[in-house]
N, C-alpha and C positions, 0 to 999 in steps of 0.2 A: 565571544563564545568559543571554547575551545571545544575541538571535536571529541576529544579522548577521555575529556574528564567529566563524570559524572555530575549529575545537577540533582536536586534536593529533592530526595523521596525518589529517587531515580535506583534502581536497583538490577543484577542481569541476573540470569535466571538459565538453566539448563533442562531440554526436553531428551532424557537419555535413547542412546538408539535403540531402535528396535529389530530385530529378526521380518526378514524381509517376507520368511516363511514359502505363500503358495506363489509371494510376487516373482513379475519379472527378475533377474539374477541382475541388469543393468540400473534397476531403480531402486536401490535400498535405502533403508531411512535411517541416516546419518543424529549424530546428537546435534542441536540445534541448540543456540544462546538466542535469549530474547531480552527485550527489556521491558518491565512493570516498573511503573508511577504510583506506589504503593498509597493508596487515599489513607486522607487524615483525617476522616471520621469511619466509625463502624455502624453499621453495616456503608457500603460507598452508593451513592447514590443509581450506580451504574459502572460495567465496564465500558471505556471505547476501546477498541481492539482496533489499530493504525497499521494499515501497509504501507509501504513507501514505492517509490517508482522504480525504473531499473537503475538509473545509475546511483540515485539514493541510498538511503538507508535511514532505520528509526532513528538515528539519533538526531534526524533534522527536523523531528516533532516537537523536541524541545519546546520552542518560542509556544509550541500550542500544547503540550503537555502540562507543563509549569501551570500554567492557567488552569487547566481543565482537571488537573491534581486539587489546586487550591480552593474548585468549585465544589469537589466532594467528588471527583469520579474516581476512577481506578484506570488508568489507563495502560495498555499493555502494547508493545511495540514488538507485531509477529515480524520476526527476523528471516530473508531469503535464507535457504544454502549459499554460501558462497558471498554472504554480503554481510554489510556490515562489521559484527561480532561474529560472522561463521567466515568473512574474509580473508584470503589469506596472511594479510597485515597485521588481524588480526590473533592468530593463531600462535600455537609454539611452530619450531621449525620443523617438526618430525607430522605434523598434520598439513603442511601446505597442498598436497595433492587434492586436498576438500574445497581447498579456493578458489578454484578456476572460474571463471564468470561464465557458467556455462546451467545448467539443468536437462539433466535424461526425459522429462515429458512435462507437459501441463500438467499430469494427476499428480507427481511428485510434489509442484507449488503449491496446490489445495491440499495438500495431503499435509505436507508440512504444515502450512496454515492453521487448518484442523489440529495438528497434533497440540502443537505450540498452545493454541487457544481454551484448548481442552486443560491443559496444564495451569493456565494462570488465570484463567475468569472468575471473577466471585460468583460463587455459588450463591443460586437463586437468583440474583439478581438481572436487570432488563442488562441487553447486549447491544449496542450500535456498532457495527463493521465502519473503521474509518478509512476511503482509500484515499489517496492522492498518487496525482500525475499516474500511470501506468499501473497503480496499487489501486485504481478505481476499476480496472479491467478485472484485477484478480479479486477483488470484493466481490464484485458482482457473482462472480463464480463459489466464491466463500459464501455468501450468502445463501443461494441455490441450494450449495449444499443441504445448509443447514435449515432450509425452510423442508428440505424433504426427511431430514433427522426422525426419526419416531418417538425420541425420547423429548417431550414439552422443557424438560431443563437445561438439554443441549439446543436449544431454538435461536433464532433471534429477533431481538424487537425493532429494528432499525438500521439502515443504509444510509452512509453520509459519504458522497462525491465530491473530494476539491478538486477545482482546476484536472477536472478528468481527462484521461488520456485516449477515452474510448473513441473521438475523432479528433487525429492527428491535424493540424494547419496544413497548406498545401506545403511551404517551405520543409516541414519535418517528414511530409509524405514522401515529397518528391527526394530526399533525403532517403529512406527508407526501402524504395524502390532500388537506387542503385546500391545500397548494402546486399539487399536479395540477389543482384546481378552477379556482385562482390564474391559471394556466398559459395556462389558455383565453382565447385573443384575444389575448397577446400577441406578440410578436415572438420569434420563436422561439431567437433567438441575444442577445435581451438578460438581463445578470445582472440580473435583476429579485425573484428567489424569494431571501426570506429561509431561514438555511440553518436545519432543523430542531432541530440539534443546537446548543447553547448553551458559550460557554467555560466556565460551570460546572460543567456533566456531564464535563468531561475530570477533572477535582481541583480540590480543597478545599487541596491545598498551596500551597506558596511559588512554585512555576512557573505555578500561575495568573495570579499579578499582576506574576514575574518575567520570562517569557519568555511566555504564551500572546499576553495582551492587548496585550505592544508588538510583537507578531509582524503586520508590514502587508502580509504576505503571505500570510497567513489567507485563506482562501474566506470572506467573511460573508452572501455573497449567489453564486448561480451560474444559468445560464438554464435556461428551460424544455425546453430541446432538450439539459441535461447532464440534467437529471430524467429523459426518457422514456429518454436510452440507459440514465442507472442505472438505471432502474427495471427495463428487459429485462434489463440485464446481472446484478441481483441474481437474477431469476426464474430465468434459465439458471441459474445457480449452483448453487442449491436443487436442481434438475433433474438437474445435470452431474455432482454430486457423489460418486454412484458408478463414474461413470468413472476416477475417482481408485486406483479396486479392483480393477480390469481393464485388462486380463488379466494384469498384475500389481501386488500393490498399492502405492500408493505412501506410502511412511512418514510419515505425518505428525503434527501437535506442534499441541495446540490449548491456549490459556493463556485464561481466561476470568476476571474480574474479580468479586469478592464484592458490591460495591456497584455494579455498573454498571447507569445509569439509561437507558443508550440502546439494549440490546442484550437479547432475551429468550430467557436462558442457557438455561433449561427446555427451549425449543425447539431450540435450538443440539445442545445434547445427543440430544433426542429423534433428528435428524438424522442423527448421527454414529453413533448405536447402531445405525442400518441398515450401517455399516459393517463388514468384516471388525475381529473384536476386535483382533486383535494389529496393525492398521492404523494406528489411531489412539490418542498417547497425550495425556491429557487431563489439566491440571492447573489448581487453582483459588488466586488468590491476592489476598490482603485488599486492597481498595482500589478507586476509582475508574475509568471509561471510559480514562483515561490510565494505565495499567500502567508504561509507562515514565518518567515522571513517579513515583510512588506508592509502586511496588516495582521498580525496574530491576536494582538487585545479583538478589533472587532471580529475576527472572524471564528475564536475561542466564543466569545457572547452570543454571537450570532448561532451557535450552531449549538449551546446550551440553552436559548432563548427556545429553539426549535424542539431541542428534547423534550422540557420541560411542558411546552404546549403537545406536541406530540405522541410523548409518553409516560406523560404524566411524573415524572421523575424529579 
């Protein structure tokens, strides 16, 4: 699987910038590259709208993209600032100052999210937010948003969690902690924090050394000032998560990994059980922190199995 080269129906897309207006002067909102999974039937059965984690990026939804294209969805890959296709790698030379692996607040990440989404959803149609690893924290918040949106066609019908990142393992905590340590005295916008999580922890496959490591638009380092917004933004999460229940619930699809070394399922779980039962459906499946990598046919089925009974779609 090559990192650079598009895959079938795979297509990138531009959300132009905007005038920052009555915003702060330090958080402006830059133009933004996404990718859409353009469905092969009309109308598409549904969008999934996929974030990806911090060192990630949409192009490693592939293995579950390809699938969930071919099932009739539409799926759209909201792209960070600063990652992926807004990476510096990949940019021309005269935009690399947009690369840094950095972010001015939380509201900029939902905000982008929102904008990017707003652009490429099919109209009318039902919406599932897909996050993975660390893109499961900012779902959640993407979601929030938009269950309080006024307008019923900007809404959403569905929350799907892989291998979420909302409780860290003790190994990536205890990691985590000393980046915060790390953090102190330096410059708050330089990528200087190596990233917790290692290309190991994703798979022991073929796309470790096929696609993870020639991927150069990987996060391997990000700043101290993306740490303290993740760091609030996971805490909210934890927090926020019964709003999801209220005052109606909203349906959602958690996929958790047998072997994942970065995420403490025990607790994941524990979490979820506060939830109305018939809320959240929960499924677990053999393999590493990269599900999509590992198991993508079942967990592409699996979580089309779940729409279909869930949203009728």
């Amino acid at each position: 699987m090559d990192p650079f080269a598009l895959s079938e129906g795979e297509t990138i897309a531009t959300v132009p910038a905007e005038d920052p207006g009555e915003g702060p002067a330090d958080d402006p909102q830059p133009a933004l590259r996404h990718r859409v999974w353009r469905e092969p039937v009309d109308p598409p059965r549904a969008t999934l709208a996929v974030l990806s984690g911090v060192m990630s990026n949409t192009a490693w939804f592939r293995p579950l993209a390809e699938r969930w294209r071919a099932m009739g969805y539409r799926v759209v890959g909201l792209e960070r600032r600063g990652s992926g296709l807004n990476h510096w790698s990949a940019r021309p030379p005269q935009e690399h100052d947009q690369g840094l692996e950095d972010v001015p607040s939380a509201q900029a990440l939902i905000g982008d999210a929102l904008r990017e989404l707003e652009h490429a959803r099919a109209p009318g149609r039902p919406l599932v937010v897909v996050g993975w690893c660390w893109g499961a924290i900012l779902g959640i918040h993407v979601a929030l948003r938009l269950l309080d949106a006024a307008d019923p066609e900007g809404g959403i019908d569905g929350l799907a969690l892989l291998t979420p990142g909302i409780r860290p393992s003790a190994q990536v905590l205890a990691r985590m902690r000393a980046l915060a340590e790390q953090a102190k005295g330096l410059p708050p916008a330089r990528p200087a924090l190596e990233s917790p999580i290692t290309d190991e922890m994703f798979t022991a496959g073929p796309a470790l050394d096929g696609f993870i490591r020639r991927d150069d638009a990987r996060w391997r380092r990000f700043s101290p000032r993306f740490l303290e917004v993740s760091t609030k933004l996971s805490m909210a999460a934890r927090m926020r998560l019964r709003k999801l229940a209220t005052p109606v619930p909203l349906p959602m699809f958690v996929a958790l990994a047998e072997d994942d070394a970065t995420t403490d399922n025990a607790a994941i779980l524990a979490d979820l059980a506060r939830l109305p039962e018939n809320h959240v459906s929960v499924t677990s499946l053999p393999g590493a922190h990269g599900l999509q990598f590992d198991a993508p046919r079942a967990l592409a089925e699996r979580l089309d199995a779940w729409a279909r009974d869930a949203l009728g779609v």
